[in-house]
N, C-alpha and C positions, 0 to 999 in steps of 0.2 A: 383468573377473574378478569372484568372488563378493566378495571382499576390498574390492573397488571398488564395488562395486553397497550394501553394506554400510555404508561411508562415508558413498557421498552419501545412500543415505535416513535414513541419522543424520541429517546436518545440514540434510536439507531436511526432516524433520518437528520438529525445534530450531527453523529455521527458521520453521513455520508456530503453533509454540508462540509465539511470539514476538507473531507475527500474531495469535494469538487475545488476548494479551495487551495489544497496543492495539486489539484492535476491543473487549475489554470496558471497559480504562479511558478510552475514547472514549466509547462511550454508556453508562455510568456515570455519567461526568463530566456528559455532556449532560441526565440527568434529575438529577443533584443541584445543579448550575446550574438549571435549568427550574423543579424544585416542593422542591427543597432538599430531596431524599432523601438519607440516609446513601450512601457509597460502598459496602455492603458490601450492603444492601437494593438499591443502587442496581446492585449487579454481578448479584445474584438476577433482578431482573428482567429485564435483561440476559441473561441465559443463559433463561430463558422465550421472551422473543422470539426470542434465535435458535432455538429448537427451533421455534417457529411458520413463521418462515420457510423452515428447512430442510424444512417439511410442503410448501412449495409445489410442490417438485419432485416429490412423488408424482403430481402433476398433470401433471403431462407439463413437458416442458422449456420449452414458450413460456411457460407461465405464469412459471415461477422466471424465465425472462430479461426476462419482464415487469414483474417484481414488485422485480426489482433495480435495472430501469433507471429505474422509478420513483421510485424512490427516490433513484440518483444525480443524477438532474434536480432535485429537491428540495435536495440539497444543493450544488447549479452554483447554483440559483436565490439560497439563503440566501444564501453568499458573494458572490454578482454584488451582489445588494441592500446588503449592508453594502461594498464596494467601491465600489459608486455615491455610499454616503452619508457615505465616508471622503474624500471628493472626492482623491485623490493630485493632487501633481506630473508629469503624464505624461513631461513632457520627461526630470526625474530619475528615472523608471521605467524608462524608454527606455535611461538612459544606462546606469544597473547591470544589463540586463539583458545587454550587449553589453561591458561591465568589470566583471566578479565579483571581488571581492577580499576575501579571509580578512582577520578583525580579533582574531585568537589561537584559543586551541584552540576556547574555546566556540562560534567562527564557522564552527570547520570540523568540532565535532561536530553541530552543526545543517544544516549543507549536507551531512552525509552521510545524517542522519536521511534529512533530505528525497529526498535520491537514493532510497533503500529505500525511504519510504514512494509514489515513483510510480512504481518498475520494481522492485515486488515482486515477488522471485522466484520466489516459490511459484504467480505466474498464468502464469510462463513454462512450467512445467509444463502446468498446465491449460488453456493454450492449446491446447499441443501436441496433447493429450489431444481435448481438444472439436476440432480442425479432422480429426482423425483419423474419428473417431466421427458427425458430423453429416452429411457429406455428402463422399461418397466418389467421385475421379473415376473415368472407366472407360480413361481414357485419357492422355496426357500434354500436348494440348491443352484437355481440362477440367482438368485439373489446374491448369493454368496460370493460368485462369478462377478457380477456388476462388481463388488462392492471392491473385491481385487481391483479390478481395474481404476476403480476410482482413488483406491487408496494410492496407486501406482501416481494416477494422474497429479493427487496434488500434495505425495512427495518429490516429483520433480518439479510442480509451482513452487515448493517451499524454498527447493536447493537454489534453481534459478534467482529469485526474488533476494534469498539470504545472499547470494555468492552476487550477485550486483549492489548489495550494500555492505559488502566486504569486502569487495572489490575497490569501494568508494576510499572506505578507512586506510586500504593498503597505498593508494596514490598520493591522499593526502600524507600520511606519516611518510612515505617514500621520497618526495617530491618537496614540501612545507615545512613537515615537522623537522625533519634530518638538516634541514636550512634553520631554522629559529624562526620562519613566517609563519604569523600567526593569519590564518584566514575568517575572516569575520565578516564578509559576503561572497555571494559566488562569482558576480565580478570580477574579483582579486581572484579566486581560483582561475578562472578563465585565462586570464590575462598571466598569471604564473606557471600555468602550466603550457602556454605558446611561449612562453619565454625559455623554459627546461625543457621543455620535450617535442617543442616547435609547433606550428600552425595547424599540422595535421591532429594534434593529439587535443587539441582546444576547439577543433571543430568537430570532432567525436566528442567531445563535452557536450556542448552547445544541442548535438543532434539527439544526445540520448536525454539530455533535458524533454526535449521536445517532443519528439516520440511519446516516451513516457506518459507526457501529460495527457498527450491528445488519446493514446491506448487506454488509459485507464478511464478515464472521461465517461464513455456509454456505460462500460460496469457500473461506474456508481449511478448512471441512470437507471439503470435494470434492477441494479443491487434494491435501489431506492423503492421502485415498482414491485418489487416480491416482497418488503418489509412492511408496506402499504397493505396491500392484499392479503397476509397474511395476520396482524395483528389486530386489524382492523375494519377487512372486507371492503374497504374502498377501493375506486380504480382509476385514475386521469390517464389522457394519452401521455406517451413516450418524450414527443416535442414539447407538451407544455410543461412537464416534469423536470425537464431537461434548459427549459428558459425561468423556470421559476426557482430550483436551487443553483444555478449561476448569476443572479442575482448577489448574492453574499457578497462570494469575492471580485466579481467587477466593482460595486462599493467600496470594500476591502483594497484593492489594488489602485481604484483612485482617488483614495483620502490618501495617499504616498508614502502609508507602512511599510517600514522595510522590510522587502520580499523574501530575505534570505530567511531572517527571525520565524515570519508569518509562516512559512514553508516549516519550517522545524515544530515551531508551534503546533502547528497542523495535524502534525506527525501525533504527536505526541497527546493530542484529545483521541488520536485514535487510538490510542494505547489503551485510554482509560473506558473505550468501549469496549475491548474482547473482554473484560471480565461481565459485562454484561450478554455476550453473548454467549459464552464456554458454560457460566453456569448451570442456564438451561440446556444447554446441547450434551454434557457430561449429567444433567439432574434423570433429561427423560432416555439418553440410550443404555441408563445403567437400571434401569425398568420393563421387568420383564414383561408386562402386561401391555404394553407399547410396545416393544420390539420382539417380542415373541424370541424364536429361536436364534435370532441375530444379536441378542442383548450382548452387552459388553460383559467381557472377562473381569473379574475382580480387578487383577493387575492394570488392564486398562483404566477403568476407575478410579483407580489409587492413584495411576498416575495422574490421569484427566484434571483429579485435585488438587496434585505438587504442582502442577503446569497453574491453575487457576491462583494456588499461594503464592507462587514466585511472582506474576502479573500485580498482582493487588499488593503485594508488600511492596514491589519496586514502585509504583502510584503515589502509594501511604509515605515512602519516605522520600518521594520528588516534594510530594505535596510539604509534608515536612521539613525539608531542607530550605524548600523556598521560601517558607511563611515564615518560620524559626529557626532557618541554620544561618 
């Protein structure tokens, strides 16, 4: 209904506000760590660059998936290099990655962060959007074929994404925890881990901040322009799209919220949008009348709704814990 199609593109461009709000206090943060720019100079530039790299796409798509993937590789590289030189416990890495266990709310506001920050829901959209649009089968055995590949495609988006925010937890507990520091901005990270593991491993900090931010930046412009278009049939350009939800967090960053908080925070609204986008994405691929021969397998399904249960219960008892625990 229009009622419905109105909803969700509320919340999925909430949602991608959100996103542009840690991709700017991300690489913010990463050039006011680096050359100790103000956060506010350091947001300006920040929105520079992303209008640079949202130029790459006028160049055709290979370049902007060039120029993104560069950059994610840059930031696998930083974190790989400071995890090598955090040297962990593998054994105790091994064992919490297979017993997860909450330690009060702030344990299970940060594991929800993290959920949102690697199955941001605003690229479930623009998945959708780009497998639609790139390459079109003619039939339901190339379909079939696409659909491998894609699946291919964004289980390695997931591994990467997961294994850089597991990566994060394994330095921290390696580095902080095993010491009794407690870290409560990124600051203190920075500056403790040039302290442990020297200047080089605090500058791959700093770089994968930044990167980061500036990488993800035009997705969520793109992400934003496909949830527009499609819930709603409107269309603005790219640039004004792009200067109208960074707006938020330049506001945000210079009323002088703390950046680390807002960043997590961030995280963590995004969490409570994939239950608004799985729903429908598991409601219409398990209908066969819309997907014809490609409908999803029961077990798919089943699971599609244990993944949608876990997301909404761990929400239901953040939001819980915070109001009433």
């Amino acid at each position: 209904s229009k009622k419905t199609s109105i909803f969700l593109w509320i919340q999925a461009e909430l949602v991608i506000i959100a996103t542009d709000l840690a991709e700017f206090i991300g690489a913010a943060l990463g050039l006011y760590l680096l050359f100790n720019i103000p956060m506010l100079p350091a947001a300006l530039i920040t929105a520079v660059g992303s209008f640079a790299i949202l130029e790459l796409q006028r160049r055709g798509f290979r370049a902007f998936e060039a120029g993104i993937s560069g950059m994610v590789l840059i930031v696998v590289l930083a974190f790989a290099f400071q995890t090598f030189l955090a040297q962990p416990n593998w054994g105790e890495v091994t064992i919490g990655m297979f017993t997860p266990r909450f330690n009060g709310v702030d344990s299970i506001l940060l594991a929800t962060g993290i959920l949102g920050a690697t199955v941001m829901p605003h690229a479930i959209y623009l998945h959708s959007s780009l497998t639609q649009n790139r390459i079109v089968g003619r039939n339901d055995a190339e379909k079939r074929r696409i659909f491998r590949f894609e699946f291919i495609d964004i289980i390695i988006a997931m591994v990467i994404a997961g294994a850089i925010n597991m990566s994060m937890l394994i330095i921290a507990a390696a580095v902080f925890h095993t010491q009794g520091v407690v870290v409560e901005d990124l600051d203190i990270a920075y500056n403790g881990l040039k302290e442990a593991l020297g200047p080089m491993a605090a500058v791959s900090f700093g770089l994968g901040l930044l990167i980061a931010g500036l990488a993800s930046s035009s997705v969520g412009t793109l992400a934003g322009d496909v949830v527009m278009q499609g819930f709603i049939r409107k269309k603005i350009p790219l640039y004004l799209r792009r200067a109208v939800t960074m707006l938020p967090p330049l506001v945000i960053i210079a009323s002088g919220v703390n950046a680390t908080y807002a960043l997590v925070l961030s995280q963590v609204i995004l969490s409570f949008g994939i239950a608004f986008a799985l729903v429908p994405l598991v409601m219409f691929t398990s209908k066969r009348d819309i997907m014809g021969s490609l409908v999803n397998h029961r077990i798919t399904t089943i699971l599609g709704w244990i993944v949608v249960a876990i997301v909404v219960t761990l929400n239901i008892y953040l939001l819980w814990q915070t109001v009433f625990g």
